[in-house]
PABA-64900 format. One record per residue (C-alpha): residue number from 1; x, y, z; residue in one letter. Coordinates in steps of 0.001 Angstrom, whole numbers, always signed. Layout:
// PABA-64900
  num        x        y        z  residu
  NUM        X        Y        Z       A
...
This chain:
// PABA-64900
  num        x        y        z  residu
    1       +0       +0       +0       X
    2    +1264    +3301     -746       X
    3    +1744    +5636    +2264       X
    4    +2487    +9657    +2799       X
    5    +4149    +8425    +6170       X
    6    +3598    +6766    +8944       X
    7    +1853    +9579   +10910       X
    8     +707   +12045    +8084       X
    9     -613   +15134    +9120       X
   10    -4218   +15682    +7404       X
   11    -5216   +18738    +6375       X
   12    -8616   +17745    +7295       X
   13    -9777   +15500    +9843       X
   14   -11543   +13643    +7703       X
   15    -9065   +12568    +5142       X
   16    -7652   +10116    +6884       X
   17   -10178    +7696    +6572       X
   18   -10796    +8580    +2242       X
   19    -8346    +5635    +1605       X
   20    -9458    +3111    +4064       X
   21   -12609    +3819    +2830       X
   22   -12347    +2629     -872       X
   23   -10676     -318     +551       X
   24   -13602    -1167    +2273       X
   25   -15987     -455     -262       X
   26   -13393    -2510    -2730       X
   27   -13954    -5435     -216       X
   28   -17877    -5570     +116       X
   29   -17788    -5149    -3575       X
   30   -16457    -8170    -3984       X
   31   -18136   -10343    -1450       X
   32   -21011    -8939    -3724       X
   33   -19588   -10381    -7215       X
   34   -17900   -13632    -5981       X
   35   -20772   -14229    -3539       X
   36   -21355   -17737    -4967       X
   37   -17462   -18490    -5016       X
   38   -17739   -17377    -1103       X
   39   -20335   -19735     -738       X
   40   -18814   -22964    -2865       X
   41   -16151   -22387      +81       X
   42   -18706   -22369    +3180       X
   43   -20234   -25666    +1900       X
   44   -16554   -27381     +993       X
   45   -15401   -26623    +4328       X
   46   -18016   -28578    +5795       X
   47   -16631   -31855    +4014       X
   48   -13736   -33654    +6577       X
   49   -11150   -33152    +3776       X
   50   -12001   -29141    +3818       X
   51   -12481   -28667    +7222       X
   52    -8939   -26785    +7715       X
   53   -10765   -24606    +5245       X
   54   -11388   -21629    +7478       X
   55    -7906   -20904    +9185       X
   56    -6215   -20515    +5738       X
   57    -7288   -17366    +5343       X
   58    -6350   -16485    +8568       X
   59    -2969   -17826    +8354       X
   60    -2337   -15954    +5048       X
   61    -3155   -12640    +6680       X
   62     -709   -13847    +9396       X
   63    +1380   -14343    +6732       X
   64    +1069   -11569    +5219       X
   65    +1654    -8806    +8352       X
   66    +4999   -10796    +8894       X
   67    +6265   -10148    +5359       X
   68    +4659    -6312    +5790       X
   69    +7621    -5703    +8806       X
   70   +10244    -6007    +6151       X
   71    +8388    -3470    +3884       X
   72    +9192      +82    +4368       X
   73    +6253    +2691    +4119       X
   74    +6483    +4284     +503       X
   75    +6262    +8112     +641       X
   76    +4323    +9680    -2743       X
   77    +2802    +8364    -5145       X
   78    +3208    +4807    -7110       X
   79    +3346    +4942   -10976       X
   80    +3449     +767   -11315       X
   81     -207     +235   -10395       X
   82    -1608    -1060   -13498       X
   83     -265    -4788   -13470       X
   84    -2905    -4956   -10102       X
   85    -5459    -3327   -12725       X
   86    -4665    -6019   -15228       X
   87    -4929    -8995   -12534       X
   88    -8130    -7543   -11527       X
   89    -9754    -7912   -14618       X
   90    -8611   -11112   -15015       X
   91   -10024   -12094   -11946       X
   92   -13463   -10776   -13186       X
   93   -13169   -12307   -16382       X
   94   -12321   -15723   -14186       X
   95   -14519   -15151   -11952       X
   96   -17660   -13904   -14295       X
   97   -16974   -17264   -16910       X
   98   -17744   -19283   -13484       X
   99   -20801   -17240   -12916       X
  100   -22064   -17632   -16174       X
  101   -21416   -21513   -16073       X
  102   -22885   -21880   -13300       X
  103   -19415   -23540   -11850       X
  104   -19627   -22029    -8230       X
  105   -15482   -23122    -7800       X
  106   -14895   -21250   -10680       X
  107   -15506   -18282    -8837       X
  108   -13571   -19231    -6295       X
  109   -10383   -19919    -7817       X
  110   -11226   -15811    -9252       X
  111   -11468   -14682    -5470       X
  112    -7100   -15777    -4803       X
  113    -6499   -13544    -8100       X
  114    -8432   -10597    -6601       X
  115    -6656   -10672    -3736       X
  116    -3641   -10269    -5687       X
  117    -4715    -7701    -7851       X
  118    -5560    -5603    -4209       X
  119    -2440    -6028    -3117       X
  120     -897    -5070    -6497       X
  121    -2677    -1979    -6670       X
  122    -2133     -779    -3131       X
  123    +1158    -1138    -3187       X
  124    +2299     -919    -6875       X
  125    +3988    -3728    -8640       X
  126    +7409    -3420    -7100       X
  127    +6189    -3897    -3830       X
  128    +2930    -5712    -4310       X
  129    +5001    -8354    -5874       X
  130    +6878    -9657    -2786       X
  131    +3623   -11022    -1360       X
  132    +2990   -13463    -3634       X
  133    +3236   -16079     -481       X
  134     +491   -15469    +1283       X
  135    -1730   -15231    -1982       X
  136     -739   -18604    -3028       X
  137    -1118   -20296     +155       X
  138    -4852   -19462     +105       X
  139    -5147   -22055    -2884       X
  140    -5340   -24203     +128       X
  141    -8396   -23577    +1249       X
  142    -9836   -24008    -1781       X
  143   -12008   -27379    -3197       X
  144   -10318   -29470    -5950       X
  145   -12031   -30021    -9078       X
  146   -14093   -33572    -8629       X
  147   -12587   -35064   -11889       X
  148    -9153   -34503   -10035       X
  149   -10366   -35547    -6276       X
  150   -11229   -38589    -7638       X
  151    -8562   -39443    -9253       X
  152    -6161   -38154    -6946       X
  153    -8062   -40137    -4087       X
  154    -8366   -43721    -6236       X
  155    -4621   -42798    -6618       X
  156    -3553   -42382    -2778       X
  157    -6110   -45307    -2071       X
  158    -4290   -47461    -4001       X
  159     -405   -46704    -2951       X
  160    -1842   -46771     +943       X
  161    -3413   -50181     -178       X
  162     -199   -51545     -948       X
  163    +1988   -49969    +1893       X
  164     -585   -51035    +4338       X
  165     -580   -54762    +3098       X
  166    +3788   -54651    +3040       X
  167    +3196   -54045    +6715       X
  168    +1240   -56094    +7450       X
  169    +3207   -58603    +6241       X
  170    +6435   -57332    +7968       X
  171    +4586   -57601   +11242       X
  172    +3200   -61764   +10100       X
  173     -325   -60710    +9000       X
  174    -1616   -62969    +6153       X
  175    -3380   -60951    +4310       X
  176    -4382   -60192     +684       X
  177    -5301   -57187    -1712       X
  178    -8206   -56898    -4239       X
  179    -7500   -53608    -5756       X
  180    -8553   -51303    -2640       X
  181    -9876   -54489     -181       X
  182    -7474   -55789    +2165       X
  183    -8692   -59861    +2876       X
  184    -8109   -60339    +6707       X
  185    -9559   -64198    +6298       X
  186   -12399   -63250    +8916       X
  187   -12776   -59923    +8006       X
  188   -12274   -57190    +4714       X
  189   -10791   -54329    +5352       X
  190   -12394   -51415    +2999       X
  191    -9875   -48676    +1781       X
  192   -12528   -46447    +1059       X
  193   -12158   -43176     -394       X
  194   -12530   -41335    +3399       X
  195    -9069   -43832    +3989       X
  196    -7242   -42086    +1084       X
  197    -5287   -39573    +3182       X
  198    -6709   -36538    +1050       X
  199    -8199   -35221    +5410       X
  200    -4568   -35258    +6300       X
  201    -3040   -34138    +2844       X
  202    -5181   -30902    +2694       X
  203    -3849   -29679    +6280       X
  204     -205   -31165    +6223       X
  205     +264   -29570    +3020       X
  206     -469   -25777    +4284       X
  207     +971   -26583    +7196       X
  208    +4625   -27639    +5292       X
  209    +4057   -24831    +2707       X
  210    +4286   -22329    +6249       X
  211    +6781   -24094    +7311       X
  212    +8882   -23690    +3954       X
  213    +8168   -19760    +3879       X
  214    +9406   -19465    +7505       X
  215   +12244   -22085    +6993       X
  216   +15943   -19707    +6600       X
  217   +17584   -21959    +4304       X
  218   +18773   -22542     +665       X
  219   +15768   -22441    -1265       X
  220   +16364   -26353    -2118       X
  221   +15582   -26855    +2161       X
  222   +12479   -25156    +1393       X
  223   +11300   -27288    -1389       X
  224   +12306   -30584     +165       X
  225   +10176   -29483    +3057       X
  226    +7401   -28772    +1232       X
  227    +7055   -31433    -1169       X
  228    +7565   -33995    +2102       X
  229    +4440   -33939    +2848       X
  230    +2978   -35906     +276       X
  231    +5045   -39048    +1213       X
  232    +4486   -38020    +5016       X
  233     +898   -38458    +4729       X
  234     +477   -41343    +2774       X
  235    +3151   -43398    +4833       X
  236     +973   -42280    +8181       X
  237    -2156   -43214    +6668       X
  238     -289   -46715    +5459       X
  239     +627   -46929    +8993       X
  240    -2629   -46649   +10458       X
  241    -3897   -49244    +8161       X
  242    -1759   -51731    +8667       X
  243    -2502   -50923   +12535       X
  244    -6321   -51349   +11649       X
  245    -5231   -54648   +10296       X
  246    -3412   -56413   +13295       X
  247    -6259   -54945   +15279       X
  248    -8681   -57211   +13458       X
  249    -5661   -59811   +13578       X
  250    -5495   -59588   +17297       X
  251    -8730   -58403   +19067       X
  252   -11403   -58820   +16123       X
  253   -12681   -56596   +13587       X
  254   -15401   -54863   +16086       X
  255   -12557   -52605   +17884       X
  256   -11324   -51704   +14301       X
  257   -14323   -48668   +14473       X
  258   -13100   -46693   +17161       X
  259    -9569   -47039   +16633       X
  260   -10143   -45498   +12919       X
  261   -12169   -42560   +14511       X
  262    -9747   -41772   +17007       X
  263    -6735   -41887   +14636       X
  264    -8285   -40495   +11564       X
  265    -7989   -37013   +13464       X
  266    -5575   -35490   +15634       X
  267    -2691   -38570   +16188       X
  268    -2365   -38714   +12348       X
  269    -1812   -34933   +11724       X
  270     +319   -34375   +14735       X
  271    +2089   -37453   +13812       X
  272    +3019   -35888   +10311       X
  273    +3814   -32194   +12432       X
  274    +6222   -34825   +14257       X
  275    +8099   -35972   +11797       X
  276    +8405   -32738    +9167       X
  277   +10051   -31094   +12283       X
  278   +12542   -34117   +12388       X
  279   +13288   -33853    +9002       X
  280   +14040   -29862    +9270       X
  281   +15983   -30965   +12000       X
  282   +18077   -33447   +10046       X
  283   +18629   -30857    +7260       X
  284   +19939   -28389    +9609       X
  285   +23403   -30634    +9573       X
  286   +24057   -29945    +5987       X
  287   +22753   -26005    +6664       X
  288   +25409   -23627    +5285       X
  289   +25384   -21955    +8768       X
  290   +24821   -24818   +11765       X
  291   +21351   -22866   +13167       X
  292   +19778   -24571   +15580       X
  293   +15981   -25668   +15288       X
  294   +14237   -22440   +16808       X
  295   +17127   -20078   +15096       X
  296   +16006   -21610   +11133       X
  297   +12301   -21329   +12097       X
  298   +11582   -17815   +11738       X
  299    +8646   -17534   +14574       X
  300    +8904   -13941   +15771       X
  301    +5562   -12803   +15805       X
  302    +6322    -9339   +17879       X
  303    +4637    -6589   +15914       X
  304    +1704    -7985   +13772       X
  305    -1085    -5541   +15567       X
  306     +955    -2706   +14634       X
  307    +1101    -4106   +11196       X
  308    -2278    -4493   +11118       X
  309    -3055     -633   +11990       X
  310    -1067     +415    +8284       X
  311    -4379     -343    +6931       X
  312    -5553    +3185    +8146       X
  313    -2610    +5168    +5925       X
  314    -3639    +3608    +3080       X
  315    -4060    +6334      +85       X
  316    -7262    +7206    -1915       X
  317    -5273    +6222    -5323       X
  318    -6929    +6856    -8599       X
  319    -6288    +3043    -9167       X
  320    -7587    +1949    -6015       X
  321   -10821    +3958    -7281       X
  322   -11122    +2411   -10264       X
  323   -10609     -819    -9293       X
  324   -13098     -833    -6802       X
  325   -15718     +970    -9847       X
  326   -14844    -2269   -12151       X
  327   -16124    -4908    -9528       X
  328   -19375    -2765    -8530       X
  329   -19928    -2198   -11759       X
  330   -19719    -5756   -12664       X
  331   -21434    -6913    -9575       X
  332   -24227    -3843   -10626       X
  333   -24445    -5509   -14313       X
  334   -24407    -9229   -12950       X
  335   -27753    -8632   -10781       X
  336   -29301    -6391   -13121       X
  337   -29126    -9619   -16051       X
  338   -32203   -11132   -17136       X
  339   -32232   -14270   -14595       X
  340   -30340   -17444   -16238       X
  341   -32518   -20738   -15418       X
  342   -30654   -24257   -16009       X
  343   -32575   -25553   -18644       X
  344   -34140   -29346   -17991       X
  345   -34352   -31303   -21140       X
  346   -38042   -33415   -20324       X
  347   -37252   -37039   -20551       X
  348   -38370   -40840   -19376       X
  349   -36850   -42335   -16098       X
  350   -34589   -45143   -16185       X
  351   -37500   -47346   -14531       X
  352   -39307   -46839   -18137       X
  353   -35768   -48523   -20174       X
  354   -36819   -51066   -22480       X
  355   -36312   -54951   -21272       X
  356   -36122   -56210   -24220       X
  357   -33840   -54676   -27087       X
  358   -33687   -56486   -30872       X
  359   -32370   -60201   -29985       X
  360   -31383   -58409   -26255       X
  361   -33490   -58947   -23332       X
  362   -33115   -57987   -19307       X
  363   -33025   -60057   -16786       X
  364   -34418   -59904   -13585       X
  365   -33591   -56816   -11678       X
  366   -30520   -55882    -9954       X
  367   -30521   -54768    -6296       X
  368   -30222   -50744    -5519       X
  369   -26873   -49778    -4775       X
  370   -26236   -49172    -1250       X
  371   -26914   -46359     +640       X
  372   -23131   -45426     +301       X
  373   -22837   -46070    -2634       X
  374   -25535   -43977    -3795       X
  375   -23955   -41141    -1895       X
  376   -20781   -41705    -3351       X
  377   -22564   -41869    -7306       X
  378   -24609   -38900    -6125       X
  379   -26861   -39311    -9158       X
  380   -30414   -38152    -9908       X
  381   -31144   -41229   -11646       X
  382   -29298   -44557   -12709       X
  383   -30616   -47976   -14388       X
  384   -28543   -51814   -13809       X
  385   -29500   -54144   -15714       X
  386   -27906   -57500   -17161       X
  387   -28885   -58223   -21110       X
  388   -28372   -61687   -22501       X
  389   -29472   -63405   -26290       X
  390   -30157   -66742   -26899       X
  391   -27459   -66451   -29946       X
  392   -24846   -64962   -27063       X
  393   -22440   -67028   -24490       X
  394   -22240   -63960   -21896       X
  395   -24921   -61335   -20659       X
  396   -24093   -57603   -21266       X
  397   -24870   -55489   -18623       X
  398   -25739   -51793   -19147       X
  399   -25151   -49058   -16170       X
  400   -25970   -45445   -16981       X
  401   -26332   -42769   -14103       X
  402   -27763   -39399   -15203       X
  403   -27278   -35897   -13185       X
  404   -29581   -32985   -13740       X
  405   -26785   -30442   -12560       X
  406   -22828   -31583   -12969       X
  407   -21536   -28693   -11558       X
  408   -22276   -30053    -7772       X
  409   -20238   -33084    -8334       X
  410   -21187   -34952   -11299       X
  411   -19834   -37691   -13371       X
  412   -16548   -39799   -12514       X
  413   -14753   -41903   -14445       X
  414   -14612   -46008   -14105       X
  415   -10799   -45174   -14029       X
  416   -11687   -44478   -10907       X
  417   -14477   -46467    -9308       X
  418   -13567   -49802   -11231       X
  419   -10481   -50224    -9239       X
  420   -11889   -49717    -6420       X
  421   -13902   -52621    -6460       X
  422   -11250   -54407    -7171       X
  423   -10683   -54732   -10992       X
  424    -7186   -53623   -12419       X
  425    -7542   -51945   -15734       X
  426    -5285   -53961   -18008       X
  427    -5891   -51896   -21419       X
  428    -7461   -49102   -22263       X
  429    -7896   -46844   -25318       X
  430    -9952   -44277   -26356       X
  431   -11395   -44702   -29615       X
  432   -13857   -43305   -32647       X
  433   -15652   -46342   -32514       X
  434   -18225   -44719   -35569       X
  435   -16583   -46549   -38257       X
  436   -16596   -49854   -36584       X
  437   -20066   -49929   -36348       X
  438   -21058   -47956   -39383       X
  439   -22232   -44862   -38049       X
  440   -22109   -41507   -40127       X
  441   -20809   -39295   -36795       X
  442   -17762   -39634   -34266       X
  443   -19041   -41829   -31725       X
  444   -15889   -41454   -29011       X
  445   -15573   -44066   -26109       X
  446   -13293   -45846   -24198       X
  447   -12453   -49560   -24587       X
  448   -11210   -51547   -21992       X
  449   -10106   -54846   -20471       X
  450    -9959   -55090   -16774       X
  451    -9377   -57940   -14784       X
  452    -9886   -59547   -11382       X
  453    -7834   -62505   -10567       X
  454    -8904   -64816   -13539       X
  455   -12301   -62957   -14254       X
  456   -11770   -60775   -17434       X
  457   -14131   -58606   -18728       X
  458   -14187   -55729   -21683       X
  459   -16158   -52655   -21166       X
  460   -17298   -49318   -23151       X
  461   -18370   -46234   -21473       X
  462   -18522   -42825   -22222       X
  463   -20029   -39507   -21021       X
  464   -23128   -38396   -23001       X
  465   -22909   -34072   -23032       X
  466   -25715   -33055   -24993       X
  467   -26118   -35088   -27983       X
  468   -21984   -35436   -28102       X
  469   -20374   -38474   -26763       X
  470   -17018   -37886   -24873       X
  471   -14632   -40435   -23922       X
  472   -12176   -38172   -21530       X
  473   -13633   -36403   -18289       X
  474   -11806   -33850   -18244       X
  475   -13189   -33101   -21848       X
  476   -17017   -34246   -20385       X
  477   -15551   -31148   -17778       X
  478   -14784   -28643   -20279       X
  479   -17780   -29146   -22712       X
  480   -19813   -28825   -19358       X
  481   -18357   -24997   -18793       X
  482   -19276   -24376   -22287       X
  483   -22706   -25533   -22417       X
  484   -23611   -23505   -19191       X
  485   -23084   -20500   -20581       X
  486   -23626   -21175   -24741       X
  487   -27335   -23413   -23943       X
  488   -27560   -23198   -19765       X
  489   -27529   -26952   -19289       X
  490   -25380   -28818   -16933       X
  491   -27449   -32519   -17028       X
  492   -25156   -35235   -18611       X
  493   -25153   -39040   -17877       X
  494   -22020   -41408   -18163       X
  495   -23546   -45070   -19929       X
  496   -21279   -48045   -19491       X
  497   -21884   -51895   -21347       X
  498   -19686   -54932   -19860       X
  499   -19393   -58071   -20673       X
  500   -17379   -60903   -19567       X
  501   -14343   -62352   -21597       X
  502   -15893   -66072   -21497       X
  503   -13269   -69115   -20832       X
  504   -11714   -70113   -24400       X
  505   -13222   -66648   -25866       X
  506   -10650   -63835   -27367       X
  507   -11058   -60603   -26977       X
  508   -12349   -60267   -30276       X
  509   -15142   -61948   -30603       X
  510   -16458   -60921   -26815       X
  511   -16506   -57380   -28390       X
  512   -18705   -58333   -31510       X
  513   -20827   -59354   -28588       X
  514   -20826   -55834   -26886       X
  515   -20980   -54045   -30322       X
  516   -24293   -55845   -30877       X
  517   -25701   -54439   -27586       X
  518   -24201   -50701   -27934       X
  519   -25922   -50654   -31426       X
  520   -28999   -51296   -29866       X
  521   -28637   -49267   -26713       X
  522   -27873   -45580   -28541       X
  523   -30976   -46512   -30424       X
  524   -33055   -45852   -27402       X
  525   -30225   -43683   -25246       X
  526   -31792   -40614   -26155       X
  527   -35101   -40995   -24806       X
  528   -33450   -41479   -20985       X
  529   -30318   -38722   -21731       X
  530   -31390   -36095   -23835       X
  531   -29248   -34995   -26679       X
């Protein structure tokens, strides 16, 4: 922020409070504009893996006065305020594309770059710039996109899988992994998705990015300390399921549920605290300068109050006016719009699918998923059902879950889900499977074989996005931005066909089997997921 000095005298008693003023009107103007960012935020931090949500802010303003101690107060005024101008619109560009696409996070991500652009136009670039710390560590308190919590869960799922089960045979267990189930004998330990680590990740990871700022060392200290807490948190997590495992061993799977509530909290993070301070404590023998411990962690936190009072010498800059104009202006045009209704496509429900389809007819019904199961699909409508022919040696089974609003949650991939069930993915490709089956239009899927001990099966699915059929999520992700703002629909359905890779069958001739069925079921795919 640019300053006349630290005690100016006014020339009126008023005009001490012009600049403070703008920065509070800059402030409510946009809480105004990135209202439903704000509010993605509240809800997120609600989740177990957000929780640490709220004291990232407050950290980064910690942050933030201890880095404004080293700044001196600038006298005059700054001519290097327009890169702050330039963020700023950025950030309403960001944050209005969200808006428009009805993609709450969006708007989110848009709040960290205003921030930026405030502090870029209150202190001018050459100052402003040196605060770049603080601004980035609020990207922790921030949701991750669902296509890449999935992922990034099925991921850290799968690695504490098979560190937990290397335990547990270290320490005699016999035990055995199905993709993400651990096979006690007399009991099956579930690595679910809450057992993925991402609750201690989050909160480890701010935590070691604080401790890098504050860390005086070579910058290459810094990084080791920071990226060490990825392969902190998944060995803890490891740890404390291979200790859920001898439980079971030991004492019997009913003392397994308290155990995992009591160390899914506090004894895991404080465990990973533990040992990031060890390892800054080993690194201090190959420090250039032999500090000890509490003389490389810079925790002097005398003065912050007196930081915080700056805020009332802040000056009335023709940039800090403007850039509070551009986001009530935008806020001003946003709620003046002509209101924006997600558009429902009418269509049947999944209880109305056909049972019988050409030479293709259902078989009895499946049972509903379970309860957490459901949660986890968090669709507004799916249909199970096994197909089989008389001219066929396997069934096909068709899956298709449909979502009136993606931008909640949405679609995931099998990538993702498949494993966890146990089935490794042994091939897949995504393919333009149009020609194969004579169709005018791409027709993009993905084709895959995935396995389970000797059970082999080869599978097609795809996300439908309005009449265009997408085999990559992140694409089904991108087309879904697009449509919310170009047509103001965000429904979309992923539709799956499996069928098993009979004994003596090839691959080959199990998928003229599925091509059969996937003729038949885009014949009557559009009446459940509108185009």
């Amino acid at each position: 922020m640019s300053f006349a000095s630290d005690t100016p005298p006014p020339t009126h008693a008023l005009s001490r409070y012009v600049g403070p003023f703008w920065l509070l009107m800059a402030v409510i103007a946009a809480a105004v504009f990135f209202q439903e960012g704000l509010n993605a935020l509240l809800v997120a931090w609600q989740l177990p893996e957000y929780s640490h949500g709220p004291l990232i802010p407050v950290l980064s303003g910690l942050l933030f006065l201890r880095q404004l101690k080293t700044e001196p107060v600038h006298l005059g005024a700054q001519n290097d305020r327009w890169p702050g101008l330039l963020l700023l619109g950025v950030a309403l560009a960001f944050g209005a594309l969200g808006k428009l696409a009805q993609i709450d996070d969006i708007t989110a991500y848009a709040t960290i770059l205003w921030v930026g652009a405030v502090l870029l136009i209150s202190f001018g670039w050459q100052q402003g710039k040196h605060f770049w710390p603080p601004v980035l560590h609020l990207v922790y308190m921030l949701p991750l996109p669902g296509v890449l919590y999935y992922k990034l869960s099925t991921f850290l799922q799968a690695v504490s899988s098979e560190l937990g089960v290397w335990f547990l045979h270290v320490l005699g267990v016999t035990v055995f992994l199905e993709g993400n189930i651990i096979d006690l004998g007399v009991y099956k330990l579930h690595v679910a998705e809450a057992c993925s680590g991402l609750r201690y990740l989050f909160p480890i990871l701010s935590f070691s990015y604080i401790f890098a700022v504050l860390y005086q060392g070579p910058m290459w200290h810094k990084a080791v300390l920071l990226i060490s807490a990825a392969p902190i948190t998944v060995f803890m997590n490891s740890v404390r399921i291979a200790l859920a495992g001898v439980i079971v061993e030991r004492w019997g799977p009913e003392h397994v549920e308290g155990f995992s509530h009591f160390f899914e909290g506090w004894v895991i993070f404080m465990a990973c605290v533990v040992i990031l301070f060890l390892l800054a404590w080993l690194m201090l023998f190959i420090h250039p300068d032999k500090p000890s411990l509490p003389e490389a962690l810079d925790l002097d936190t005398d003065g912050l109050l007196t930081q915080l009072t700056r805020l009332r010498l802040v000056q009335p800059s023709r940039a800090l006016i403007l850039g509070t104009l551009m986001v009530t202006a935008a806020a001003a045009a946003w709620y003046m719009r002509p209101a924006v209704e997600i558009v429902q496509p009418s269509r049947e429900p999944f209880a109305l699918f056909p049972r019988q389809m050409g030479e293709w007819k259902a078989g009895p019904p499946k049972p509903a998923l379970s309860a957490a199961v459901e949660q986890v699909l968090g669709a507004d409508d799916y249909h199970s059902i096994d197909f089989s022919s008389p001219k066929e040696a396997a069934k096909v089974e068709f899956f298709s879950a449909f979502y009136k609003d993606q931008t909640k949650g949405g679609t995931h991939s099998p990538e993702i889900c498949l494993p966890s069930a146990g089935w490794e993915i042994a091939w897949l490709e995504r393919v333009d499977i149009a020609p194969e089956v004579g169709f005018d239009a791409p027709y993009m899927i993905n084709r895959a074989v995935i396995q389970k001990g000797t059970s082999r099966m080869l599978a097609y699915y795809w996300f439908e996005q309005h009449g265009r059929h997408v085999a990559w999520d992140f694409a089904a992700k991108f087309y879904l931005l697009y449509d919310g703002i170009a047509l103001g629909r965000t429904d979309g359905a992923l539709v799956r066909l499996i069928t098993p890779i009979v004994r003596g069958e090839t691959e080959e001739e199990a998928e003229v089997r599925l091509k059969k069925m996937f003729k038949e079921t885009v014949q009557v795919l559009p009446r459940f997921v509108p185009n």
